[in-house]
C-alpha positions as CSV (number, residue, x, y, z in Angstrom):
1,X,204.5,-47.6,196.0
2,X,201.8,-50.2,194.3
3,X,200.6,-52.5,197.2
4,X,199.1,-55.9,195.6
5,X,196.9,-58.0,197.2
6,X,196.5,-62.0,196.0
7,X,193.7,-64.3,196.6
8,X,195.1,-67.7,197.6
9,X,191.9,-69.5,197.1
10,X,191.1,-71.5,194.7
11,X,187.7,-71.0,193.9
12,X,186.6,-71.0,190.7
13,X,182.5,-70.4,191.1
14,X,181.0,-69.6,193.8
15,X,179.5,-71.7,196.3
16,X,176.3,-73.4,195.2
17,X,173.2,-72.6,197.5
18,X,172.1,-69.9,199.4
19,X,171.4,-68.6,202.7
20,X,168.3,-69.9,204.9
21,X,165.6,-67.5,205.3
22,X,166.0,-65.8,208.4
23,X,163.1,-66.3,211.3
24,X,161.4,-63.0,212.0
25,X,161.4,-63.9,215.2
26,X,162.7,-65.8,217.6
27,X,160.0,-66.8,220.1
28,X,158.4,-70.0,220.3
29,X,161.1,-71.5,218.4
30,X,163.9,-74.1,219.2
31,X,167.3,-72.7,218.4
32,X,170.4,-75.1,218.4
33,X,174.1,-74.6,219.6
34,X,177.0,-77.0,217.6
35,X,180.0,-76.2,219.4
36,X,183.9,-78.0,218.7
37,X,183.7,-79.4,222.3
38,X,186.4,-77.0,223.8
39,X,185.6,-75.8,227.3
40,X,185.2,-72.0,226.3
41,X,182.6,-72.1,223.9
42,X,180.2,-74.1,226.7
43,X,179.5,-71.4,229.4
44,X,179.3,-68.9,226.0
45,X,176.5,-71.1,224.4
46,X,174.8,-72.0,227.8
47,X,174.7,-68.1,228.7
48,X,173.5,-67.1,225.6
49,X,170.7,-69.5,225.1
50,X,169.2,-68.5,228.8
51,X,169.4,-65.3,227.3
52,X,167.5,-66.2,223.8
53,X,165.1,-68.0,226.4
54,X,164.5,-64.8,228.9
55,X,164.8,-61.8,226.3
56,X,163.7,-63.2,223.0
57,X,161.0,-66.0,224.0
58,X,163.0,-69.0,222.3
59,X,160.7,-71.9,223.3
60,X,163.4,-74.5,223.4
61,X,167.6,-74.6,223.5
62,X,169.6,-77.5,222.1
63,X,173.2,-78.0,222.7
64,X,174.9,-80.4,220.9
65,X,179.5,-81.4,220.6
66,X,181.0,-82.6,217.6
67,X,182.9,-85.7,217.9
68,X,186.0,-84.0,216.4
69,X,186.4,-80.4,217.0
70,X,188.4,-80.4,213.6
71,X,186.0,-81.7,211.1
72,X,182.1,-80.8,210.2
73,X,179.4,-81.6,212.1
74,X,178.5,-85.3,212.5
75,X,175.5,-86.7,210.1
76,X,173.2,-87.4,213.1
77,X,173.7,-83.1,214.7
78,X,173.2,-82.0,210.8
79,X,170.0,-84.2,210.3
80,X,168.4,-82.9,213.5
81,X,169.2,-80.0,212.8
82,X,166.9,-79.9,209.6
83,X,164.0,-79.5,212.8
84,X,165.5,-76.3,214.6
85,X,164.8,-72.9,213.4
86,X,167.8,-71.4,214.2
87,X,171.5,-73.1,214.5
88,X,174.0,-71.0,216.2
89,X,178.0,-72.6,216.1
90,X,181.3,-71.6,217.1
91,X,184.4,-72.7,218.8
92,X,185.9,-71.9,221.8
93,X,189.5,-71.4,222.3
């Protein structure tokens, strides 16, 4: 039996860019959360950036909702974002 697998994408190239450098560590810097706004994704992001704060010295959290919980960040969260070292985002369902 021959199993075959198909990519439905359409991607012809790869995606242009690359990944940011990765901090080698986390304390003294300002890490920011971008959540879709849905009410499970809050007490996850709040938790986990007192425990960046306690266990990993991040200096400062940010928490931040996008307007829509369907589309991309909104321009304002993505330019301030250009200041954290760190952007963690999610959704919670």
């Amino acid at each position: 039996m021959t199993i075959r697998v198909l990519d439905p994408t359409n991607e012809a190239a790869p995606p242009a860019g690359q990944p940011a450098q990765r901090p080698l560590s986390l304390r003294g810097t300002t890490v920011g959360f971008v959540s879709n706004g849905k009410e499970g994704a809050k007490e996850f992001f709040t938790h986990l950036g007192r425990m960046l704060e306690t266990e990993h010295g991040v200096a400062k959290v940010v928490h931040r909702i996008k307007s829509n919980y369907s589309a991309p960040a909104d321009k304002h969260i993505v330019d301030e974002m250009r200041s954290w070292h760190a952007v963690v985002t999610g959704i919670g369902d």
